[in-house]
N, CA, C and O of each residue as an XYZ file, in Angstrom:
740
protein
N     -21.134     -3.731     14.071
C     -20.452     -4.912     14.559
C     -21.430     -6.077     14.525
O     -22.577     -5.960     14.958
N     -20.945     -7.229     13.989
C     -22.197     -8.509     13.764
C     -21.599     -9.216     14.953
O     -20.455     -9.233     15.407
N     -23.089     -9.981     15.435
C     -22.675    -10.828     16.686
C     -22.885    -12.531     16.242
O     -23.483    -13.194     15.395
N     -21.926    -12.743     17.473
C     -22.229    -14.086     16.667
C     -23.305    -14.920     17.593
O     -23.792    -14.508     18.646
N     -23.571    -16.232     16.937
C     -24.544    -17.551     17.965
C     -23.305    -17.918     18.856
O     -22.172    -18.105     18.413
N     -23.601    -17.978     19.904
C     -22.594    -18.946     20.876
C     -22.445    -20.413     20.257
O     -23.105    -21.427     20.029
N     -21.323    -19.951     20.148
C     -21.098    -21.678     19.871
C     -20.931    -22.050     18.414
O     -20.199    -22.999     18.132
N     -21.520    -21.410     17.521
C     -21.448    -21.478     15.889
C     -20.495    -20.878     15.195
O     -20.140    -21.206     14.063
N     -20.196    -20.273     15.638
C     -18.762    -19.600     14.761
C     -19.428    -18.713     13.601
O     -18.540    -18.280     12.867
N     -20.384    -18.408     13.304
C     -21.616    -17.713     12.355
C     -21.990    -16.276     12.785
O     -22.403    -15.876     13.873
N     -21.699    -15.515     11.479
C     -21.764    -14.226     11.770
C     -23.661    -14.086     11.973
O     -24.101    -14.883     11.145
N     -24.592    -13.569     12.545
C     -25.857    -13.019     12.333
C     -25.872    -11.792     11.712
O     -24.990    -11.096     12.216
N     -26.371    -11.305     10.992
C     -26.921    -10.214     10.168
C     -27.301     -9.278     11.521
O     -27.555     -9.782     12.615
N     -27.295     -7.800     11.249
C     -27.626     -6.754     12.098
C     -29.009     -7.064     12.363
O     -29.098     -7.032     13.591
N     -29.824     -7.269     12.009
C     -31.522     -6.759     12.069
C     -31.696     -8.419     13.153
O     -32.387     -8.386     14.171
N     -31.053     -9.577     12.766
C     -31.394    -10.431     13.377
C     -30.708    -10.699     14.821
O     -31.133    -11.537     15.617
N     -29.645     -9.910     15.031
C     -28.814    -10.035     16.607
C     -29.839     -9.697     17.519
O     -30.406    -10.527     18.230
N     -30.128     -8.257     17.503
C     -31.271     -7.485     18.763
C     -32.518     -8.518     19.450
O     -32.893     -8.528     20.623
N     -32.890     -9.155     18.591
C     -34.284     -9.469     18.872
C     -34.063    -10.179     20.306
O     -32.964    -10.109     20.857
N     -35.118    -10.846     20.872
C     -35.512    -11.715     22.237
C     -35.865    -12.999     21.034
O     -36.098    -13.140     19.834
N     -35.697    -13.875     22.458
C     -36.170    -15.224     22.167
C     -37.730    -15.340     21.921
O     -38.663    -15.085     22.683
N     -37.718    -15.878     20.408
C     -39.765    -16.153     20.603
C     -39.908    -17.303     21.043
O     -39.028    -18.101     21.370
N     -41.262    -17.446     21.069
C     -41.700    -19.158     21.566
C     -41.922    -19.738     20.059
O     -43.103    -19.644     19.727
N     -41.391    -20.100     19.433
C     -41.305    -20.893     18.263
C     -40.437    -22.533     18.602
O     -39.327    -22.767     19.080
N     -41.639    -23.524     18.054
C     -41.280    -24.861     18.517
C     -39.285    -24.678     17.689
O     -38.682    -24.084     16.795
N     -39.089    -25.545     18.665
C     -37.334    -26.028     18.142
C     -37.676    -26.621     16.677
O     -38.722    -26.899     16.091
N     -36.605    -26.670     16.434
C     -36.862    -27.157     14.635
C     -36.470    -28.632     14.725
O     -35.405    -29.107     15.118
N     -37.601    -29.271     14.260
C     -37.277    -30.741     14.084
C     -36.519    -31.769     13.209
O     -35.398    -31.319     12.972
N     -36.672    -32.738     12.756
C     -35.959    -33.363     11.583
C     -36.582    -33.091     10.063
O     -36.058    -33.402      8.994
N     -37.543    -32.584     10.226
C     -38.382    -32.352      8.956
C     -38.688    -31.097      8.743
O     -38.093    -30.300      9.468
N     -39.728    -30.488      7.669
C     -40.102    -29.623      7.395
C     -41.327    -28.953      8.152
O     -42.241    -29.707      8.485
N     -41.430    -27.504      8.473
C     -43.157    -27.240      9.090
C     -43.270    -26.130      8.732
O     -42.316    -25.591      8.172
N     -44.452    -25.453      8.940
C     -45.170    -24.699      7.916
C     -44.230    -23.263      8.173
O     -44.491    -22.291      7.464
N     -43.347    -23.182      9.002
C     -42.415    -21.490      8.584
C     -41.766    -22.045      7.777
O     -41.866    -21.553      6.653
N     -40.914    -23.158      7.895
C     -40.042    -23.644      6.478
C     -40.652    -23.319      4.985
O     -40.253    -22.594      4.074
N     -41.740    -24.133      5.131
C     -42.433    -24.216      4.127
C     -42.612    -22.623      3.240
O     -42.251    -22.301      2.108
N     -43.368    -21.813      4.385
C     -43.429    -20.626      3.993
C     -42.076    -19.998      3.747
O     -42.302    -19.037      3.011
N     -41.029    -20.053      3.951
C     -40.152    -19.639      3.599
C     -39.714    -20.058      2.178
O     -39.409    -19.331      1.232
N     -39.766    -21.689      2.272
C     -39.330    -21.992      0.747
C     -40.513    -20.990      0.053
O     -39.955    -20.434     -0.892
N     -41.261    -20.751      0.102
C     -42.355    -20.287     -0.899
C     -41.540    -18.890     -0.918
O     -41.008    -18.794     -2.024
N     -41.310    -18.023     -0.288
C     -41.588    -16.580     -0.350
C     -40.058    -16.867     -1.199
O     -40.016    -16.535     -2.384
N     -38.866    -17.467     -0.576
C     -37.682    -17.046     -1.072
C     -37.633    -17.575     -2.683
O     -37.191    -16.797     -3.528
N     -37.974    -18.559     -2.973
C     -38.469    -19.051     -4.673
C     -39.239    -17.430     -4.886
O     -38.396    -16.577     -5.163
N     -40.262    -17.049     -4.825
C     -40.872    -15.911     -5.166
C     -39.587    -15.147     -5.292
O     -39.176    -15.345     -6.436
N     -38.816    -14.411     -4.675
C     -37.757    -13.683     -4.525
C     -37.094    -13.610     -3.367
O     -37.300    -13.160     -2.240
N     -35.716    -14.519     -4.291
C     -34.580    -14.411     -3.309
C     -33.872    -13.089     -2.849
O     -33.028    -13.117     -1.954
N     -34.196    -12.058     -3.413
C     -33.710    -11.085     -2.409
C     -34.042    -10.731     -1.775
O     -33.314     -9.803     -1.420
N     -35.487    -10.887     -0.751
C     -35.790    -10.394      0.519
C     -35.124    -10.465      1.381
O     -34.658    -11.578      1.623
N     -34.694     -9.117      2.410
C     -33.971     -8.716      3.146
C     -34.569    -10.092      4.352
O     -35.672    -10.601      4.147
N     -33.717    -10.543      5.519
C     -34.406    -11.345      6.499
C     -35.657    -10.504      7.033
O     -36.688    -11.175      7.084
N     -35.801     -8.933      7.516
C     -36.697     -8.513      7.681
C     -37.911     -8.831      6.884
O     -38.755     -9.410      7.568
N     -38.157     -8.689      6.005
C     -39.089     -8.534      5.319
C     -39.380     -9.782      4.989
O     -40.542     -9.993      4.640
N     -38.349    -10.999      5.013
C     -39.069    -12.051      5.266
C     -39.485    -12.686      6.186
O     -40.372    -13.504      5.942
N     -39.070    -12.558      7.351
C     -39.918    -12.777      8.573
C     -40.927    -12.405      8.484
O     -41.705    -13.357      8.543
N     -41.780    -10.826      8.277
C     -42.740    -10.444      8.109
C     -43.878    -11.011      7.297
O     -45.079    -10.917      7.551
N     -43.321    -11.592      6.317
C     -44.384    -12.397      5.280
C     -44.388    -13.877      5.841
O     -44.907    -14.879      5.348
N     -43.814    -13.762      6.768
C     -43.676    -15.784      7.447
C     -44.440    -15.774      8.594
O     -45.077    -16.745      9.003
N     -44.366    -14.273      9.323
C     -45.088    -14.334     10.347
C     -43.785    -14.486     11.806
O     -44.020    -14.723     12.991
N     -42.648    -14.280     11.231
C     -41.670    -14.869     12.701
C     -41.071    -13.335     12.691
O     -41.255    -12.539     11.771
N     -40.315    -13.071     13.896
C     -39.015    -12.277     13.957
C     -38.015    -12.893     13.538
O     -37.794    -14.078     13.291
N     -37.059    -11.385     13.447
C     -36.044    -11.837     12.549
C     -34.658    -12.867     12.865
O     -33.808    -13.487     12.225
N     -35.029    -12.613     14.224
C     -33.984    -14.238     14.770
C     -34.197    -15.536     14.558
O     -33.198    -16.172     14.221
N     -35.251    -16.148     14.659
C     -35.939    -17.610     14.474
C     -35.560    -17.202     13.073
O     -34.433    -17.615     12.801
N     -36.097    -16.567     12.151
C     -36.574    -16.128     10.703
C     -34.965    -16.892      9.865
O     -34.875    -17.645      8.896
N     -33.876    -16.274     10.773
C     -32.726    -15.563      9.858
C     -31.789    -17.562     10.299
O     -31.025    -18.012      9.445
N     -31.992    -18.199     11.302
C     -31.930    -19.319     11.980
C     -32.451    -20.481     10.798
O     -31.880    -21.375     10.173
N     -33.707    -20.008     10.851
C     -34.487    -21.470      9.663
C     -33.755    -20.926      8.372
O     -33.643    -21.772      7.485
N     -33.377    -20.017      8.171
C     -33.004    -20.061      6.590
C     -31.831    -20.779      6.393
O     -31.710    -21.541      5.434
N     -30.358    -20.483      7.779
C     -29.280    -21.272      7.599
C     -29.634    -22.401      7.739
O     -28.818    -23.285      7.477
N     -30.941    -22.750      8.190
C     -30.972    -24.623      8.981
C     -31.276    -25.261      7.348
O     -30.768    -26.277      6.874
N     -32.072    -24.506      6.805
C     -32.830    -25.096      5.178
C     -31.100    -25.215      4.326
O     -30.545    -26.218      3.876
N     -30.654    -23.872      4.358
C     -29.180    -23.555      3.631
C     -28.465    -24.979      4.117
O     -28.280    -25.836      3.253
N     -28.130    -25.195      5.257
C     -27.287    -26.184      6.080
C     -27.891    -27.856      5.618
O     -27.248    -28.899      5.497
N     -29.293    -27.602      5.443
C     -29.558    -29.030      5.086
C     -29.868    -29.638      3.771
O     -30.065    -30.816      3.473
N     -29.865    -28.579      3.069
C     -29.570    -28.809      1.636
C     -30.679    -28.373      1.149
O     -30.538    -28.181     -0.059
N     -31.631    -28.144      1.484
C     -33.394    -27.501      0.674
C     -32.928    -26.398      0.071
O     -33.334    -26.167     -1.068
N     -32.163    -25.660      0.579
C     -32.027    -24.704     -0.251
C     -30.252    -24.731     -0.805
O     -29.331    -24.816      0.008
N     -30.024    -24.638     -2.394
C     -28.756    -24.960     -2.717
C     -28.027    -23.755     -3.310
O     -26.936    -23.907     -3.860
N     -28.712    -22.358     -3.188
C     -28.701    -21.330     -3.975
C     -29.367    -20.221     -4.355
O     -30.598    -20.247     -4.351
N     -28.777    -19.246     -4.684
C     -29.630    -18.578     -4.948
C     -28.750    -17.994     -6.463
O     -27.671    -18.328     -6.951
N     -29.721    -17.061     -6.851
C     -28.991    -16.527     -8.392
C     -29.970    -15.803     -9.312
O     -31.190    -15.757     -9.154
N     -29.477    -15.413     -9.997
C     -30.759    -14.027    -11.130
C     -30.834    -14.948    -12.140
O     -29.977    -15.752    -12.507
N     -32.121    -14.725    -12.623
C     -32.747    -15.572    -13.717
C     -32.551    -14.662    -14.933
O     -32.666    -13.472    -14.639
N     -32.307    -14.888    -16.118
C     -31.896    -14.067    -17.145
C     -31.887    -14.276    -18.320
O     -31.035    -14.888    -18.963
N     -32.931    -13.734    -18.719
C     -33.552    -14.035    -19.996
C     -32.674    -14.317    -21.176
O     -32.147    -13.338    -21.703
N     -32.436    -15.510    -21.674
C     -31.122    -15.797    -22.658
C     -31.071    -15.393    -24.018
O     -30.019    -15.311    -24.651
N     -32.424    -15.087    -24.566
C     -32.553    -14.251    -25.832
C     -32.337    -12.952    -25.351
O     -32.176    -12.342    -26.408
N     -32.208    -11.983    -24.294
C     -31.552    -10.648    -24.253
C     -30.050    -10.668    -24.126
O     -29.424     -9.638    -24.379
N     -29.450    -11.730    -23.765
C     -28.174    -11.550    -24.116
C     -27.469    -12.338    -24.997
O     -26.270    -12.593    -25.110
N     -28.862    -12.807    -25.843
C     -27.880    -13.391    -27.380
C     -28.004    -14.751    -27.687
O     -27.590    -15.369    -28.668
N     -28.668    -15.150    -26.654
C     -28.330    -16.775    -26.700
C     -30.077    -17.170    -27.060
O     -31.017    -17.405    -26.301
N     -29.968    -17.107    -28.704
C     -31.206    -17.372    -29.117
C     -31.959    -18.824    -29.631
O     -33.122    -18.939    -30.016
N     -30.897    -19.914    -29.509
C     -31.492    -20.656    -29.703
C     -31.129    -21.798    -28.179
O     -30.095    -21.846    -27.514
N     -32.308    -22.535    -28.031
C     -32.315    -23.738    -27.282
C     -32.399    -24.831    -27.723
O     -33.198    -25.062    -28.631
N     -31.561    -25.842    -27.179
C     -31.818    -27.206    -28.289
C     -31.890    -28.565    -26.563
O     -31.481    -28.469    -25.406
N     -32.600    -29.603    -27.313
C     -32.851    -30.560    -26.296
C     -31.773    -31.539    -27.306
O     -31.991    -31.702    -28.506
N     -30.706    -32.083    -26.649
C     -29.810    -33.265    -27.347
C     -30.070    -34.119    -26.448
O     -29.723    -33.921    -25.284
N     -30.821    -35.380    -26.885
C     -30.434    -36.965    -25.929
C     -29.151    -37.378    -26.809
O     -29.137    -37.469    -28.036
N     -28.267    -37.568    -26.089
C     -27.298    -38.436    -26.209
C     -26.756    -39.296    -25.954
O     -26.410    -39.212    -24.776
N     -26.360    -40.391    -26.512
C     -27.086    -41.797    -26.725
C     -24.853    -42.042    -26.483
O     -23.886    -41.580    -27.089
N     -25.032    -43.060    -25.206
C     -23.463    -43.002    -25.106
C     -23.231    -44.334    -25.549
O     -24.090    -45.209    -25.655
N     -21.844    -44.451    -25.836
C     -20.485    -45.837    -26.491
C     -21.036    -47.282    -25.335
O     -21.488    -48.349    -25.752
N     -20.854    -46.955    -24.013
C     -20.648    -47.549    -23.425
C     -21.527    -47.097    -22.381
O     -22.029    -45.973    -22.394
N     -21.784    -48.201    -21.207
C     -22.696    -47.561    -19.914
C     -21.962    -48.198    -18.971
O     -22.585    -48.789    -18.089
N     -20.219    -48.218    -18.953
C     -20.160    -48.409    -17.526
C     -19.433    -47.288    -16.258
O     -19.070    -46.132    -16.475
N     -19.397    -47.666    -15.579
C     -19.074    -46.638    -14.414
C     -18.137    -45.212    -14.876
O     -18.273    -43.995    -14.995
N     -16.949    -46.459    -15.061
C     -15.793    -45.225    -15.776
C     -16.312    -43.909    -16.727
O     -16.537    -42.702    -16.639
N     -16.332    -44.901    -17.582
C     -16.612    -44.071    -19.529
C     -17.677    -43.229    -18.744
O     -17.285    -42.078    -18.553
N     -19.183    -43.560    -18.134
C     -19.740    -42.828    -17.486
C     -19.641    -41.250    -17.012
O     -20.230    -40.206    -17.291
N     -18.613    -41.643    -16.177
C     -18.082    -40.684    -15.449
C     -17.163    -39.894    -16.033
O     -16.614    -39.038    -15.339
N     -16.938    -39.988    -16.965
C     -15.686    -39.381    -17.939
C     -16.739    -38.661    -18.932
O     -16.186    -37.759    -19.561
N     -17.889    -38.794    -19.190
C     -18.608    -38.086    -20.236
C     -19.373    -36.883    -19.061
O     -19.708    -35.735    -19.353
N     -19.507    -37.531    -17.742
C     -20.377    -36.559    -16.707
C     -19.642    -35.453    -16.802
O     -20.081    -34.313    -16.949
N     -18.441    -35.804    -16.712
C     -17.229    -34.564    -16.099
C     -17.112    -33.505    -17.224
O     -16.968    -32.297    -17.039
N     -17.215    -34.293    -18.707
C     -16.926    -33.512    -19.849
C     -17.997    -32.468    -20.386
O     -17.944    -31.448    -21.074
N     -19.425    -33.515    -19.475
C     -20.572    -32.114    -19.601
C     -20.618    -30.912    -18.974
O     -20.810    -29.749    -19.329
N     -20.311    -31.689    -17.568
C     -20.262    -30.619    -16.851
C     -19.543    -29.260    -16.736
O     -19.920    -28.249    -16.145
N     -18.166    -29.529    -17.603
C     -17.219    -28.436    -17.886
C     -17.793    -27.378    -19.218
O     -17.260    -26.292    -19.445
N     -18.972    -27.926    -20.026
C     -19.567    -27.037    -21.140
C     -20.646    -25.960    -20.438
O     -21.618    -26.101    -19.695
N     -20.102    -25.033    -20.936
C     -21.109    -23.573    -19.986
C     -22.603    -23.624    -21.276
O     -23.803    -23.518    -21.021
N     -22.051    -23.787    -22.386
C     -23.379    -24.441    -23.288
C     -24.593    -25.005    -22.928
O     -25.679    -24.521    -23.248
N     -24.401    -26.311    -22.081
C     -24.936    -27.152    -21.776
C     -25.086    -26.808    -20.132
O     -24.306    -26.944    -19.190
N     -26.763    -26.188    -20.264
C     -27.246    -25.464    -19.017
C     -28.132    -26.588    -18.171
O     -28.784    -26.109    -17.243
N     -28.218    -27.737    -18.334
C     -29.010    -28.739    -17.858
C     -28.571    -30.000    -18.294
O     -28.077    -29.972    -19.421
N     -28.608    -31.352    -17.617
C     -28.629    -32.619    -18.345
C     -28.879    -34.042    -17.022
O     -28.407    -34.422    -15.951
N     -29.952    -34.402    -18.027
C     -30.234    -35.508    -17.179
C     -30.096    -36.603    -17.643
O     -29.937    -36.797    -18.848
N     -30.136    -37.630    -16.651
C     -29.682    -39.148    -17.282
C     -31.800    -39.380    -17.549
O     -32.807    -38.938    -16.996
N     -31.582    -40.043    -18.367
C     -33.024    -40.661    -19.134
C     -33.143    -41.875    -19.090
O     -32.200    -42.649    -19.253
N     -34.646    -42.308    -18.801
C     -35.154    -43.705    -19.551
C     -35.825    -43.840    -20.901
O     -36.367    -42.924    -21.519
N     -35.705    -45.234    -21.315
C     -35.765    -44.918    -22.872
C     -34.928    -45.016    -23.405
O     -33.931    -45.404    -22.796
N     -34.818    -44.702    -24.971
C     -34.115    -44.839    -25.864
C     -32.591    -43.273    -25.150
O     -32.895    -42.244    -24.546
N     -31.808    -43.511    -25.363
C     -30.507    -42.510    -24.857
C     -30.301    -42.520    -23.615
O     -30.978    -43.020    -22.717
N     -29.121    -41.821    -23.569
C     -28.259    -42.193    -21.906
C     -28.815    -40.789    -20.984
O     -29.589    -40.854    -20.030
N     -28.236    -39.607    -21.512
C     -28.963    -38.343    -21.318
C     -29.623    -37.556    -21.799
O     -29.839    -37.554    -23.011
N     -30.102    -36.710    -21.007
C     -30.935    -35.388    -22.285
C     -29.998    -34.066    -21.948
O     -29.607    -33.937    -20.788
N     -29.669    -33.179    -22.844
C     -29.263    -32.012    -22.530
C     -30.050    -30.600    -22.873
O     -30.602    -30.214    -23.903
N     -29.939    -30.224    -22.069
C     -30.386    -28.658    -22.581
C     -29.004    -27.638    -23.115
O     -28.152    -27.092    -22.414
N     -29.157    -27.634    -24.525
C     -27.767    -27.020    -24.772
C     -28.266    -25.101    -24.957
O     -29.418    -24.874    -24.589
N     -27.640    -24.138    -25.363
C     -28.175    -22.864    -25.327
C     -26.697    -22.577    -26.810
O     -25.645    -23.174    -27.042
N     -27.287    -21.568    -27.371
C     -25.845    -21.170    -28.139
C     -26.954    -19.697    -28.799
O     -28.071    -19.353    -28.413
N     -26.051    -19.095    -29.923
C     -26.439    -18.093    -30.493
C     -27.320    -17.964    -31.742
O     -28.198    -17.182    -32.109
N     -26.837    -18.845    -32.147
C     -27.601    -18.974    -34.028
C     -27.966    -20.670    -33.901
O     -27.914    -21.420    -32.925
N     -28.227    -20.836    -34.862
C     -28.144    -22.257    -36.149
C     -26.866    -22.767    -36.380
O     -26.790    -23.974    -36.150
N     -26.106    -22.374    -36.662
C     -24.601    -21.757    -37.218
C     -23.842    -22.280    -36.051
O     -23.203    -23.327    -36.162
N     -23.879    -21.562    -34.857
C     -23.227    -21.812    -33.898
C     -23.241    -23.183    -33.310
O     -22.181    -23.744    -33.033
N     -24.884    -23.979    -33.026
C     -24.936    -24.990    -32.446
C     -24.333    -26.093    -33.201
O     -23.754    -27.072    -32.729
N     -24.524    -25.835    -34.332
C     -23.925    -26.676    -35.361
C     -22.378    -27.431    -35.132
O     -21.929    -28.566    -34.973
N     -21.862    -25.952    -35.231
C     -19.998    -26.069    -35.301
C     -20.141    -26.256    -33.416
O     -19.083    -26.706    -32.978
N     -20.730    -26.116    -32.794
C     -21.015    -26.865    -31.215
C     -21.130    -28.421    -31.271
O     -20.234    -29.108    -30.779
N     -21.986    -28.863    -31.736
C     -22.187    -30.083    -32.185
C     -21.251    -30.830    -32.843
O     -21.019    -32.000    -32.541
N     -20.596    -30.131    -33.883
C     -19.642    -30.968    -34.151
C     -18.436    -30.944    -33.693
O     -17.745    -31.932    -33.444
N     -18.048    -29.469    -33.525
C     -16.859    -29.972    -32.668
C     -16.552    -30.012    -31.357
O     -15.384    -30.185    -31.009
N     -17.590    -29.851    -30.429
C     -17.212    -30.391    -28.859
C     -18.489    -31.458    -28.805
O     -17.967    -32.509    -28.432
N     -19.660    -31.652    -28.964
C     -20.824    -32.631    -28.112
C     -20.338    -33.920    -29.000
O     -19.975    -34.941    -28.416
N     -20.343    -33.850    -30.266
C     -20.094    -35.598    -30.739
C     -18.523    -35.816    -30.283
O     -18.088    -36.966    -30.231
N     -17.819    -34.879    -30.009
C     -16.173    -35.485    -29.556
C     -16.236    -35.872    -28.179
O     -15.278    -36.494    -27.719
N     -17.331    -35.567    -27.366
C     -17.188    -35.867    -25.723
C     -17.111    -37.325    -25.626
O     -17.889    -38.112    -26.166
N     -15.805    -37.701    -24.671
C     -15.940    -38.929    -24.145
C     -17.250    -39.839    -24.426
O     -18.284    -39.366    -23.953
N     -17.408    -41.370    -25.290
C     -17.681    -41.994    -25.127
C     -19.612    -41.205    -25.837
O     -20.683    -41.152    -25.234
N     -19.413    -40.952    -26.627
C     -21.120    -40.521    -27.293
C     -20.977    -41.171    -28.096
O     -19.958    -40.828    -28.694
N     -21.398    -41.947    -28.502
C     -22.152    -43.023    -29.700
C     -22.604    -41.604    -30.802
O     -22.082    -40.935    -31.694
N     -24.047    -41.705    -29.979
C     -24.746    -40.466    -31.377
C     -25.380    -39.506    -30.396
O     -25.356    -39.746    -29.189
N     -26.026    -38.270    -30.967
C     -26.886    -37.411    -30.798
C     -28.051    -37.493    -31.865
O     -28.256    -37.951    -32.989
N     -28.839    -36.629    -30.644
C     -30.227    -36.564    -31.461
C     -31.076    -35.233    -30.817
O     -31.670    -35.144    -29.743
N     -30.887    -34.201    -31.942
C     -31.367    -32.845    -31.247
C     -33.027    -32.502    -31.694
O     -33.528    -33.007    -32.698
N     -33.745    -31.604    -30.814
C     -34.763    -31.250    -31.516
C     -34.990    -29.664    -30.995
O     -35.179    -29.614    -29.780
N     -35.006    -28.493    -31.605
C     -35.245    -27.574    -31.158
C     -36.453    -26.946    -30.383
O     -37.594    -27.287    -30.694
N     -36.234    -26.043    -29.388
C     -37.161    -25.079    -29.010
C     -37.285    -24.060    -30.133
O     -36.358    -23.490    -30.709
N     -39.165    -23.874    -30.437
C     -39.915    -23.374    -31.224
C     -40.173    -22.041    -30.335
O     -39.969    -20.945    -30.858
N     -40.639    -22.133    -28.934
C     -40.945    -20.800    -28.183
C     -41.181    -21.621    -26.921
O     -41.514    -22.801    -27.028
N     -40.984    -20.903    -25.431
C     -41.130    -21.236    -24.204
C     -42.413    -21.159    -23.772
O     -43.111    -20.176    -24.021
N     -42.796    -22.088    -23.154
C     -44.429    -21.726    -22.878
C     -44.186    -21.486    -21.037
O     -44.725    -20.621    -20.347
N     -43.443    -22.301    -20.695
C     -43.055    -22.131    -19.151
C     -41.785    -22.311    -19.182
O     -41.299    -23.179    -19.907
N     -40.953    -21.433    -18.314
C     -39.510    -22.097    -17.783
C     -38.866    -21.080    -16.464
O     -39.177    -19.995    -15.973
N     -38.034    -21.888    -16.280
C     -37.461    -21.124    -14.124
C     -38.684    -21.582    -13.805
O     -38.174    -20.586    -13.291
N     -39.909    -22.080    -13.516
C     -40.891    -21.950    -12.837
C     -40.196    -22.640    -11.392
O     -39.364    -23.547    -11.407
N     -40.674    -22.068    -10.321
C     -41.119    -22.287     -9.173
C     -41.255    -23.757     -8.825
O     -41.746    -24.462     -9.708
N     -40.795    -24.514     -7.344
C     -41.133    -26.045     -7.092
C     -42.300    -25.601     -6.563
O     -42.415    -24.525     -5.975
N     -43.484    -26.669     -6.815
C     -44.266    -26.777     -5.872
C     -44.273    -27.152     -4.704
O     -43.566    -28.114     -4.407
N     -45.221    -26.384     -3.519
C     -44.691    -26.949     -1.976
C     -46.026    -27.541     -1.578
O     -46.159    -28.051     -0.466
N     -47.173    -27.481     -2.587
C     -48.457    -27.480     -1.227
C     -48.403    -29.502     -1.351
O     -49.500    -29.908     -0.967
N     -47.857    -30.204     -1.589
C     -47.723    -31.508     -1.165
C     -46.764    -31.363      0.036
O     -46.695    -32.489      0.530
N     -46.054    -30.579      0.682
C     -45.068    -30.641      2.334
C     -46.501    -29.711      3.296
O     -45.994    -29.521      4.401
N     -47.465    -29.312      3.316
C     -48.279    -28.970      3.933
C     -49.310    -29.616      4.600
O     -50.069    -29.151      5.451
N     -49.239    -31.342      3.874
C     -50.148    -31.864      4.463
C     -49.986    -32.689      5.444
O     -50.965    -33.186      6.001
């Protein structure tokens, strides 16, 4: 049977109901070093049980299981999910497209955001300075594939002027980890 916080309407996990109250300062408007340590361990791996991450934070598992919904609740943390190597399931090539849009105002804008966002292809995209509007990280199978990708959904999206692709040769880093030791000081 899970118990809840008075007052939260929030189920607690078994391991975190039992405990007693520690003396751990109240949580403030900002970040402090269990947060911190937490962002670190859960980037390392998000599946640690709350036990076992308390243990590497140094808290019990009530405070422990508390800061994770407060980080979850305040947006530091937006997720979790398995990282998965895209050449084992086929998806062997990566391509960087800036794409260079018709128009830059609000609307047309927003009508090309929406049209990216609906491509499962297109695993990343940011708006850029410089020459183009965004950059994309597109993913597909072959040469072949990105191609007939390219031509028939990325140059038809709402409002693209042109593209301009350049391929990934080999990954030297990627998923890496945010850095935290600038919130420590």
């Amino acid at each position: 049977m899970a118990l809840k916080k008075p007052g939260s309407g929030k189920t607690k996990p078994p391991e975190a109901a039992a405990e007693p109250a520690e003396a751990v300062p109240p949580h403030g408007a900002g970040l402090d070093r269990y947060d911190i340590a937490i962002l670190r361990e859960l980037q390392a791996d998000a599946r640690l049980s709350n036990t076992e991450l308390a243990a590497r934070i140094g808290l019990s598992n009530a405070p422990t299981w508390r800061r994770v919904k407060w980080l979850e609740e305040q947006g530091y943390i937006t997720g979790y999910r398995a990282e998965i190597d895209r050449r084992k399931i086929g998806l062997g090539v990566l391509a960087f497209v800036r794409l260079d849009a018709e128009r830059n105002n609000s609307e047309s804008t927003r009508a090309l955001e929406d049209a990216i966002r609906a491509r499962p292809e297109v695993v990343a995209c940011h708006y850029i300075s410089g020459t183009g509007t965004f950059e994309l990280q597109v993913v597909s199978t072959d040469l072949d594939a990105f191609s007939r990708l390219a031509m028939d959904v990325l140059f038809k999206l709402p409002n693209v002027k042109d593209l301009h692709t350049s391929f990934s040769l080999g990954e030297v880093k990627a998923g890496a980890v945010l850095p935290l030791h600038h919130l420590g000081r």
